[in-house]
C-alpha positions as CSV (number, residue, x, y, z in Angstrom):
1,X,-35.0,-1.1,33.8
2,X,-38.4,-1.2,32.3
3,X,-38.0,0.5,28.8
4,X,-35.4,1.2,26.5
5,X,-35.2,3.0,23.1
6,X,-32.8,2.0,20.3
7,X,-32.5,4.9,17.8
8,X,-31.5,3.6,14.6
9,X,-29.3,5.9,12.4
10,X,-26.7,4.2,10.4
11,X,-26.5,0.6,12.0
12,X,-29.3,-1.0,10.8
13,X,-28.4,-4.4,11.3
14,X,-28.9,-6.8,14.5
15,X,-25.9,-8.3,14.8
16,X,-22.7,-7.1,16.4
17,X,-24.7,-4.0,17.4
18,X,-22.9,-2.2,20.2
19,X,-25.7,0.2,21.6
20,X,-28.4,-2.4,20.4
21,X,-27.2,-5.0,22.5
22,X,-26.8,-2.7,25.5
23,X,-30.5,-1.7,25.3
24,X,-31.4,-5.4,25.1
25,X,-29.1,-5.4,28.3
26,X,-30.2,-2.8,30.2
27,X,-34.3,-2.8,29.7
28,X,-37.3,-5.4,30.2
29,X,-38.6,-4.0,26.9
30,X,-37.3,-2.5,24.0
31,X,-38.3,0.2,21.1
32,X,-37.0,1.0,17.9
33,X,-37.2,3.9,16.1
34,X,-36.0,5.1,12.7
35,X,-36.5,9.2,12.1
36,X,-36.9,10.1,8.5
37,X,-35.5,13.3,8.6
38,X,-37.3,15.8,6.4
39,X,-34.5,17.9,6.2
40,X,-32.6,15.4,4.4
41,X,-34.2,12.4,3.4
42,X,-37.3,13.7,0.9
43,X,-35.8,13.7,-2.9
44,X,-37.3,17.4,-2.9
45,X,-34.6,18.4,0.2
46,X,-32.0,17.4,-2.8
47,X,-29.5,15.9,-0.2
48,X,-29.8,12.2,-0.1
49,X,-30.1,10.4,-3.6
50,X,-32.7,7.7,-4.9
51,X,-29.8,5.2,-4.6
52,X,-29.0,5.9,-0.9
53,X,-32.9,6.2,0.1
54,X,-33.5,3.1,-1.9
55,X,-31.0,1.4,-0.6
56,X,-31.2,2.3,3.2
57,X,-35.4,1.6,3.0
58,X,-34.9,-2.1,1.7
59,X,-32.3,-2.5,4.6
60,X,-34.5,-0.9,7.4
61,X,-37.4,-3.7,5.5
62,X,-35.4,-6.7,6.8
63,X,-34.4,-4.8,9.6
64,X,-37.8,-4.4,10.9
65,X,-38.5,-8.1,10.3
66,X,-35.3,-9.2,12.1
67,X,-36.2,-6.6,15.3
68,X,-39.7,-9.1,15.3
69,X,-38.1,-12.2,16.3
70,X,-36.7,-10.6,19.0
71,X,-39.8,-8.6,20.2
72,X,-38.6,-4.8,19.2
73,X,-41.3,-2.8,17.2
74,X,-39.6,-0.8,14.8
75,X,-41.2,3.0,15.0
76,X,-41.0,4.7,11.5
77,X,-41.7,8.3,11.7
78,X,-41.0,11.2,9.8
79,X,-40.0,14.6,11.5
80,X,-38.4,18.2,11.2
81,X,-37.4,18.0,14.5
82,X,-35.9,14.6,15.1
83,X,-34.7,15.3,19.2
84,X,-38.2,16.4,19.5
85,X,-40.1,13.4,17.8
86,X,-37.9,10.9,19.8
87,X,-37.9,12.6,23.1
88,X,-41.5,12.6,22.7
89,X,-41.7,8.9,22.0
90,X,-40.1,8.1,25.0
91,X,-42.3,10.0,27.2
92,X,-45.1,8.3,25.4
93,X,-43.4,5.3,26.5
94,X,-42.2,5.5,29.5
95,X,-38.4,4.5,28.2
96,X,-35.5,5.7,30.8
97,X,-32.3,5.1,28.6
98,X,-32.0,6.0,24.5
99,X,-29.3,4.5,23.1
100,X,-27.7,4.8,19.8
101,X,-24.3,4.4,18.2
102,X,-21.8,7.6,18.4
103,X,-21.5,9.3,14.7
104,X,-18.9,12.2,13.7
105,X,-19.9,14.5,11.6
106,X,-20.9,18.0,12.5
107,X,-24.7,18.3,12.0
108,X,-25.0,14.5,13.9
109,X,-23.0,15.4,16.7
110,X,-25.3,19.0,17.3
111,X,-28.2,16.9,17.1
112,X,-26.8,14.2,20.1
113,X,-25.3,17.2,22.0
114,X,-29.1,18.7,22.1
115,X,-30.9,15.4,22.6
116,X,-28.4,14.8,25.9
117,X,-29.3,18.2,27.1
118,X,-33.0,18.1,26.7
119,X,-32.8,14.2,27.6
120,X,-31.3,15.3,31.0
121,X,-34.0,17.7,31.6
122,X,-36.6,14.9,31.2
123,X,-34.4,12.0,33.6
124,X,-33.8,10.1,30.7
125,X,-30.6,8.0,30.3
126,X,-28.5,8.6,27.0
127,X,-26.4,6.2,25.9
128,X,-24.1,7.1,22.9
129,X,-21.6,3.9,22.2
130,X,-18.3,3.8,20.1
131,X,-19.6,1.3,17.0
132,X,-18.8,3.1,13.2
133,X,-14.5,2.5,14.3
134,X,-12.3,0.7,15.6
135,X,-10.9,3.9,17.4
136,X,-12.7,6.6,18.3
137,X,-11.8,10.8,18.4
138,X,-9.5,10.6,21.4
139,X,-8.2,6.8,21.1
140,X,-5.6,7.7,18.1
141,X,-3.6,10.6,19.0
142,X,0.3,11.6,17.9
143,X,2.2,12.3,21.4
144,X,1.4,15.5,21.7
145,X,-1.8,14.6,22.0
146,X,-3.1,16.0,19.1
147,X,-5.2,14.6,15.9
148,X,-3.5,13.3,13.2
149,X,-3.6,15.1,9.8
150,X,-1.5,12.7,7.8
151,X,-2.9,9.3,6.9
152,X,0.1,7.4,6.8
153,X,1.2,8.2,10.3
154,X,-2.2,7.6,11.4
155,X,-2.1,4.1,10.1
156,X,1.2,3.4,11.6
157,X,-0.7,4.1,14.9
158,X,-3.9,2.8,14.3
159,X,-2.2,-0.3,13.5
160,X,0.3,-0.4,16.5
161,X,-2.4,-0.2,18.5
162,X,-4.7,-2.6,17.1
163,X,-5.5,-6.4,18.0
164,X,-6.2,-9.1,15.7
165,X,-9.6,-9.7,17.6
166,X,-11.3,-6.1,17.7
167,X,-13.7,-6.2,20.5
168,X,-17.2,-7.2,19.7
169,X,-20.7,-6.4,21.7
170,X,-22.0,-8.7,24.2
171,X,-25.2,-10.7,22.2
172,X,-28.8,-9.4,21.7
173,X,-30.7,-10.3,25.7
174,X,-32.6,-13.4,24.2
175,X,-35.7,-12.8,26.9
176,X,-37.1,-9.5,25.9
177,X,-40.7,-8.6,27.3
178,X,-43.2,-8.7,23.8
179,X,-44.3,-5.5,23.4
180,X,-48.2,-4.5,22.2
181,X,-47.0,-2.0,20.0
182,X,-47.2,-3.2,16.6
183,X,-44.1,-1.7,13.8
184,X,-44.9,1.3,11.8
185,X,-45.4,0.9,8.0
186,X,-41.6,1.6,6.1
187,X,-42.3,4.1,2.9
188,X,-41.0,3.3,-0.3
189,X,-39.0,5.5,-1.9
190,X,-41.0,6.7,-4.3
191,X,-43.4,7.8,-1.7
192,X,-40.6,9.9,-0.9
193,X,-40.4,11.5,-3.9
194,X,-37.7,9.5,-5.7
195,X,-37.8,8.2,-8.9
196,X,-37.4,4.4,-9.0
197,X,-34.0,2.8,-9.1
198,X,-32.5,-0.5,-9.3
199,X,-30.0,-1.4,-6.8
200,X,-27.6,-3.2,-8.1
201,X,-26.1,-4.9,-5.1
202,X,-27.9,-7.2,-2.8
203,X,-29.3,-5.1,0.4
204,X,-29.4,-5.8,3.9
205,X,-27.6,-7.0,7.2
206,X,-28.6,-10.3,4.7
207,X,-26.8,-9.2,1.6
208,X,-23.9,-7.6,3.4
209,X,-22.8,-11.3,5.1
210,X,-23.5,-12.3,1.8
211,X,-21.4,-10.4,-0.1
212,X,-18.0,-10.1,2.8
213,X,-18.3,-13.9,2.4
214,X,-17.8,-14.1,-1.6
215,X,-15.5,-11.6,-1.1
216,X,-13.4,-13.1,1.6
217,X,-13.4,-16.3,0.2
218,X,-12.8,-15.7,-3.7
219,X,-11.2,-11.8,-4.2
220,X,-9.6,-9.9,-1.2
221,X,-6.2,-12.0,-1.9
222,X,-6.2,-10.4,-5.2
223,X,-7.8,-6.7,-4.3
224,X,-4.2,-4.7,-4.2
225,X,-3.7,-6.1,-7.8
226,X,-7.7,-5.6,-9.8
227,X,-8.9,-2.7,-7.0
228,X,-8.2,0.3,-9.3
229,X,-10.0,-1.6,-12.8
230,X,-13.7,-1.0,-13.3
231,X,-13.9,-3.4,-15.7
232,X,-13.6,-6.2,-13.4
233,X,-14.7,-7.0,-9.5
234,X,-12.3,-6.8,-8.2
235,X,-13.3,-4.7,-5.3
236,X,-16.0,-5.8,-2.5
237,X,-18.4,-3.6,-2.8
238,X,-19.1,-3.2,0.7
239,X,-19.1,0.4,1.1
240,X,-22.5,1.4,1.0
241,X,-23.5,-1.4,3.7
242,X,-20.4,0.1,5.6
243,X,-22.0,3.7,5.4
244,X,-25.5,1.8,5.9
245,X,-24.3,-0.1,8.7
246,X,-25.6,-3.3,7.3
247,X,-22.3,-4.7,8.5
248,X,-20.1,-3.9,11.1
249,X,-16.7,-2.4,10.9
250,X,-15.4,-5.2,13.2
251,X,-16.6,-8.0,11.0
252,X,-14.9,-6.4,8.1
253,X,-11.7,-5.9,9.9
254,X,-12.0,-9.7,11.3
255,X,-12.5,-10.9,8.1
256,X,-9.4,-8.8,6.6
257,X,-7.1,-10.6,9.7
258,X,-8.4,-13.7,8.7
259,X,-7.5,-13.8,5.6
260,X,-4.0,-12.7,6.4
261,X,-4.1,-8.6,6.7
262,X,-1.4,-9.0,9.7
263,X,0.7,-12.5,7.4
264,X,1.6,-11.0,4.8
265,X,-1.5,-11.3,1.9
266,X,-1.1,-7.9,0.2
267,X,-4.8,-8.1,-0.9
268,X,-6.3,-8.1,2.6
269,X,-3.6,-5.6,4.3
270,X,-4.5,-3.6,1.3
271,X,-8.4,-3.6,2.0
272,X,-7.6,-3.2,5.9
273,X,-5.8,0.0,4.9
274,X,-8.7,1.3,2.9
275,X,-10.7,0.9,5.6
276,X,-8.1,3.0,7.8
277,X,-8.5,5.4,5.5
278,X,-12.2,5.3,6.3
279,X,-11.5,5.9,9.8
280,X,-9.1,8.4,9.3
281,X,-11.4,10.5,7.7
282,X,-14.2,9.9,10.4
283,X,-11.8,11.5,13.2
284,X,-10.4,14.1,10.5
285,X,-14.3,15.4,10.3
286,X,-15.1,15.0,14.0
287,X,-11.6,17.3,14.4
288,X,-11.8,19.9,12.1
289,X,-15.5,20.7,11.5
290,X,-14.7,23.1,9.6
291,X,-13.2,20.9,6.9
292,X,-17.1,20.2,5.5
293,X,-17.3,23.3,3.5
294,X,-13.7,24.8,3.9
295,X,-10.4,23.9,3.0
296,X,-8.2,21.8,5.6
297,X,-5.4,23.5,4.7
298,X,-6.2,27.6,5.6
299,X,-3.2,28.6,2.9
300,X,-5.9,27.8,0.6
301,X,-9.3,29.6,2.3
302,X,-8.9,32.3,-0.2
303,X,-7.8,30.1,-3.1
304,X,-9.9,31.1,-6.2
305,X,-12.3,29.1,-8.6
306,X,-13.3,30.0,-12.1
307,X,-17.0,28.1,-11.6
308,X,-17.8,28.2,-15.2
309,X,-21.2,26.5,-15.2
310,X,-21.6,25.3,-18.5
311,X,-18.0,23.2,-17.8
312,X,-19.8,22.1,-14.8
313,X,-23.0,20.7,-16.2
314,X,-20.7,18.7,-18.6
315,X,-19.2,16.8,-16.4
316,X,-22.4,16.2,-14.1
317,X,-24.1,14.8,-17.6
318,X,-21.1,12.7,-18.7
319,X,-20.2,14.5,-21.8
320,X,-16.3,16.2,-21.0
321,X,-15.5,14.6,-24.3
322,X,-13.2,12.3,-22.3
323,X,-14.3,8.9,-21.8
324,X,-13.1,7.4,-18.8
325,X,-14.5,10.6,-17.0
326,X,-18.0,10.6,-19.0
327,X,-18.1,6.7,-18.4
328,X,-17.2,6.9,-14.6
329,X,-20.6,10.0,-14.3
330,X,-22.7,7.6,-16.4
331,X,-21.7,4.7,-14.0
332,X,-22.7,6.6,-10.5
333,X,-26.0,8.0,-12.4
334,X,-27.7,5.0,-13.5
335,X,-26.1,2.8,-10.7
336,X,-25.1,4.9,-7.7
337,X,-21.7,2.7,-7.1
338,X,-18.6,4.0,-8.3
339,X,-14.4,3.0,-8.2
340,X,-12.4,4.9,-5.8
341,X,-9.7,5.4,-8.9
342,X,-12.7,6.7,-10.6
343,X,-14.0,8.7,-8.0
344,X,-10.2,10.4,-8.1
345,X,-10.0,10.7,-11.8
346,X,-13.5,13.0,-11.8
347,X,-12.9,14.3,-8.8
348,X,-9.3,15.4,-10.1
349,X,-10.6,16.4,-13.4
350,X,-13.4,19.0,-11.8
351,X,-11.4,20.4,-9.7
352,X,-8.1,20.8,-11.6
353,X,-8.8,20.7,-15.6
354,X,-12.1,22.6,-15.0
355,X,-11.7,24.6,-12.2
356,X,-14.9,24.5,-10.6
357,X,-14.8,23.9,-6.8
358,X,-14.4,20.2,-4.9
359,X,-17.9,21.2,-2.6
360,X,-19.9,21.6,-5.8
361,X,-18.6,18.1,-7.0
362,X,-18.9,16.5,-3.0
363,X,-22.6,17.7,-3.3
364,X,-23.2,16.2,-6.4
365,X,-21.8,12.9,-5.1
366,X,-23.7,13.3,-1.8
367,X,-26.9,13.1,-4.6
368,X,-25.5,10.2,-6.7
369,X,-24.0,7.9,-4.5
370,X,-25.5,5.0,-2.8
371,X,-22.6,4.8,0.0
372,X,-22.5,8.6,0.7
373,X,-20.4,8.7,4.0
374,X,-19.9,12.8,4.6
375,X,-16.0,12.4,6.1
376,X,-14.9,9.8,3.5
377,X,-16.6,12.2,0.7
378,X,-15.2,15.7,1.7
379,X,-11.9,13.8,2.4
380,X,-11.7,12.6,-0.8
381,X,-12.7,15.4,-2.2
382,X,-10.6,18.1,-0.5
383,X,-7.1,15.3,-1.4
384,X,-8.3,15.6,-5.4
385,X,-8.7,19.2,-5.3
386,X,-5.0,19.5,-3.5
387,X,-6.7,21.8,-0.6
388,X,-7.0,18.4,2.5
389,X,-4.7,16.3,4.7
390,X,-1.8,16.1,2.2
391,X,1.5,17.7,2.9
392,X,2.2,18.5,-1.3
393,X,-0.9,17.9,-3.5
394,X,-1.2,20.4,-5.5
395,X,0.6,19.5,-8.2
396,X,-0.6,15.5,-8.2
397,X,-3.1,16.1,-11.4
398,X,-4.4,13.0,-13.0
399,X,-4.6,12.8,-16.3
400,X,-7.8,11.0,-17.8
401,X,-6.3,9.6,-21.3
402,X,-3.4,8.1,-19.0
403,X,-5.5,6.6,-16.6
404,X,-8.2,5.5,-18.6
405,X,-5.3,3.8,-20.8
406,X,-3.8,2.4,-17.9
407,X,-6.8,1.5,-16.1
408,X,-9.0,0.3,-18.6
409,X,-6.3,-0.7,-21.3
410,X,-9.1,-2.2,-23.8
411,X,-12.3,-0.3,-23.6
412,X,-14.1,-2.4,-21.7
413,X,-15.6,-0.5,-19.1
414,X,-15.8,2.8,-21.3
415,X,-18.0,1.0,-24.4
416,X,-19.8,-0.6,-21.2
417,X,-21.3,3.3,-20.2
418,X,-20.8,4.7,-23.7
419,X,-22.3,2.7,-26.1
420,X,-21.6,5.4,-28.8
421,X,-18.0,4.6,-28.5
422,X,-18.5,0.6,-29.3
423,X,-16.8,0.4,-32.3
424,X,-13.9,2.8,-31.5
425,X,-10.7,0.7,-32.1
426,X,-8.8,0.1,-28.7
427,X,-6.1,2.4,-29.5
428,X,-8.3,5.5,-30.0
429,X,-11.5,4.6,-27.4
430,X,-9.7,6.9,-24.8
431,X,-8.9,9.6,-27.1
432,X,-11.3,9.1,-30.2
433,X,-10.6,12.6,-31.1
434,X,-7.6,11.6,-32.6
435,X,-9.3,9.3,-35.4
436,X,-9.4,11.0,-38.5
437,X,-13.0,11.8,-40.3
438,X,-13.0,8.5,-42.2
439,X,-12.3,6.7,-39.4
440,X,-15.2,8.1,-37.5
441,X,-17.6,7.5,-40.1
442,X,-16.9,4.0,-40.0
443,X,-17.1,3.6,-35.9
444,X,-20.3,5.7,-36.6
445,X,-18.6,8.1,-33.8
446,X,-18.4,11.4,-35.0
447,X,-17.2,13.9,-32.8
448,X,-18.9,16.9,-32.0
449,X,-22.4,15.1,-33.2
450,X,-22.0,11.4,-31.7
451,X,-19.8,12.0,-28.6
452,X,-18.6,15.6,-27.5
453,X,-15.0,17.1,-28.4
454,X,-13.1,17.4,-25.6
455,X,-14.3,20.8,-23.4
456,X,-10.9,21.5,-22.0
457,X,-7.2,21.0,-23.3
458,X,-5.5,18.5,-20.3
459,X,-1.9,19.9,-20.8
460,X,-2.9,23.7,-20.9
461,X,-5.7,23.0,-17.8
462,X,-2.9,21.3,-16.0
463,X,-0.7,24.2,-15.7
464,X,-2.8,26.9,-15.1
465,X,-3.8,24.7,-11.6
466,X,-0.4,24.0,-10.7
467,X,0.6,27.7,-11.0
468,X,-2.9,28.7,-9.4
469,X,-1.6,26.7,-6.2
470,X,1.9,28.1,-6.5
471,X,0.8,31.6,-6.0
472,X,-1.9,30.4,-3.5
């Protein structure tokens, strides 16, 4: 075969590529193309965040110098329309086969279910390849051949099924014809529209081998233990070149079975099993579309929120009057990264102590967060606000002085995002309401003029959403 496209969408790395390496395969000559989707990309669309488009742009940088060596252009184009734009590059081209790497969420899987349609009209060759899992929609079933709606199950059989060597990709064809085309200018993200942000992690199919090695090597034996404190690293921060696809998920799961995942280290079964989760969520989506914008349980369709907006823009501007929650909002703001116990604890507190509903707050996320994944986010989100894949949820509630106490015993993290609670003794920087006036004069910490009273009472906002779900 002559000519090949590569459509780029979350996988932008070159190695262990699956649909990548089977263009290389399959064609004399391959294209790349990237399609900046105006519906979703610009910061005016308010969909993807600065952190995300920051993030994904420096990636698709080394990308495009990566695809070089091996004599791939790397198209750059921005479109309404993206089935049109790339249907039209490949008649430009002459390519007979687009490949790309299978995705599950709704508004993807339209878009690939069109392109094959138009692409058979035109005698083009789709290839769509199995590269974001381990397992796939029809690969993990219970056995009645059904989906699973229960995570633990679904690990039990994920696992059962699973080989310590997950099948990689053959390599990249080495003896691809040089193309004349030269690679499109990448935008920045300001040009976008985005205000200019600092990624605090390093970016890249570069920086994602970087970082799954220091994390292999010095902290996945002791994630199970310092996972849930956001004071220290003790996670691997991997998750936005997972929703990226700077990395592969097979390289994370080899690197989890080599450091003893299936012999008995807790720390790397642990990570494994968040990464199941990751999966699970992926096939929950692809399963139950409806799940992006309506409860998975339908007992709870008709389930009613209070939406009190002024409650809401509290908590989006970190001032709830309870710090772990303001901290964790300040942390995803200025940084885009958050915890996953902090991504429960304000997830929790939205939907049950304010009783505003989980898609405003999985919006809001989809702005803020640099590893935006759409299943993993409305999964979480729907398990917080008691209405997903849980069997009894409604009456888990979090509350945020326990778990900041528990969480972040001394401070650290809190005085770390709220510098107006620095000198707050230890015993009251979780609930410095309780200090008395004297005492707040001294830490300089008034509250109600230096940091916020506390908008809701906990205990009173706690059961008022356990008996809302009781009569639900």
């Amino acid at each position: 075969m002559e000519n090949a496209i590569h459509w780029f969408r979350r996988d932008f790395r070159i190695h262990d590529n699956t649909a990548l390496s089977l263009a290389t395969r399959r064609a004399s000559s391959v294209i790349g193309v990237f399609i900046i989707d105006d519906r979703w990309f610009p910061a005016a669309m308010g969909k993807m965040g600065p952190h995300q488009a920051t993030f994904w742009l420096d990636a698709i940088r080394e990308l495009k110098d990566q695809l070089a060596k091996l004599n791939i252009p790397l198209r750059v184009v921005r479109s309404t329309d993206p089935v049109k734009t790339l249907l039209e590059i490949a008649a430009t081209r002459g390519a007979q086969l687009i490949t790309f790497n299978k995705d599950y969420e709704p508004y993807q899987l339209a878009m690939d279910r069109r392109l094959a349609k138009y692409a058979a009209g035109a005698g083009i060759e789709i290839a769509a390849l199995k590269d974001a899992v381990i397992f796939d929609e029809f690969e993990i079933l219970t056995g009645s051949n059904n989906p699973y709606t229960v995570f633990t199950p679904y690990k039990k059989a994920w696992l059962a099924k699973f080989s310590s060597h997950p099948a990689a990709p053959g390599p990249i064809a080495a003896a691809l014809r040089p193309h004349p085309m030269a690679a499109d200018v990448i935008p920045t993200a300001e040009a976008l529209g985005y205000a200019a942000v600092r990624i605090p992690i390093a970016t890249g199919e570069s920086g994602a081998q970087k970082m799954l090695g220091e994390f292999a090597d010095s902290r996945i034996g002791f994630y199970k233990r310092d996972r849930d404190y956001p004071a220290i690293t003790g996670i691997s921060l991997l998750s936005a070149h997972l929703s990226a696809g700077t990395i592969s998920v097979r390289q994370c799961v080899q690197a989890a079975a080599e450091q003893g995942a299936f012999r008995g280290c807790a720390g790397a079964e642990h990570w494994l099993s968040e990464i199941i989760w990751r999966e699970f969520y992926k096939m929950v989506i692809f399963h139950f579309p409806h799940t992006v914008c309506e409860p998975f349980q339908h007992r709870y369709r008709h389930l009613q929120w209070s939406d009190r907006p002024e409650l809401f823009e509290a908590w989006k501007q970190g001032q709830t009057g309870y710090p772990i929650v303001d901290a964790a909002i300040r942390q995803i703001r200025t940084t885009g990264l958050m915890h996953n116990r902090l991504r429960m604890i304000t997830a929790m507190f939205l939907t049950k102590d304010l009783d505003t509903h989980w898609r405003l707050g999985e919006r809001q996320f989809m702005r803020w967060l640099m590893d935006y994944d759409q299943a993993s986010n409305v999964g979480g989100w729907q398990w917080s606000a008691g209405t997903g894949t849980d069997a009894a949820p409604y009456f888990r509630i979090m509350n945020p002085v326990l778990q900041g106490q528990r969480y972040d015993p001394l401070g650290k993290f809190v005085r770390s995002m709220l510098p107006e609670l620095a000198t707050v003794p230890d015993e009251f920087v979780h609930e410095p309401w309780r200090m008395d006036g004297a005492m707040q004069r001294d830490c300089h910490c008034i509250i109600g003029e230096d940091y916020p009273a506390p908008i809701v009472d906990h205990g009173q906002a706690r059961a008022a959403a356990i008996a809302k779900f009781q009569v639900s």
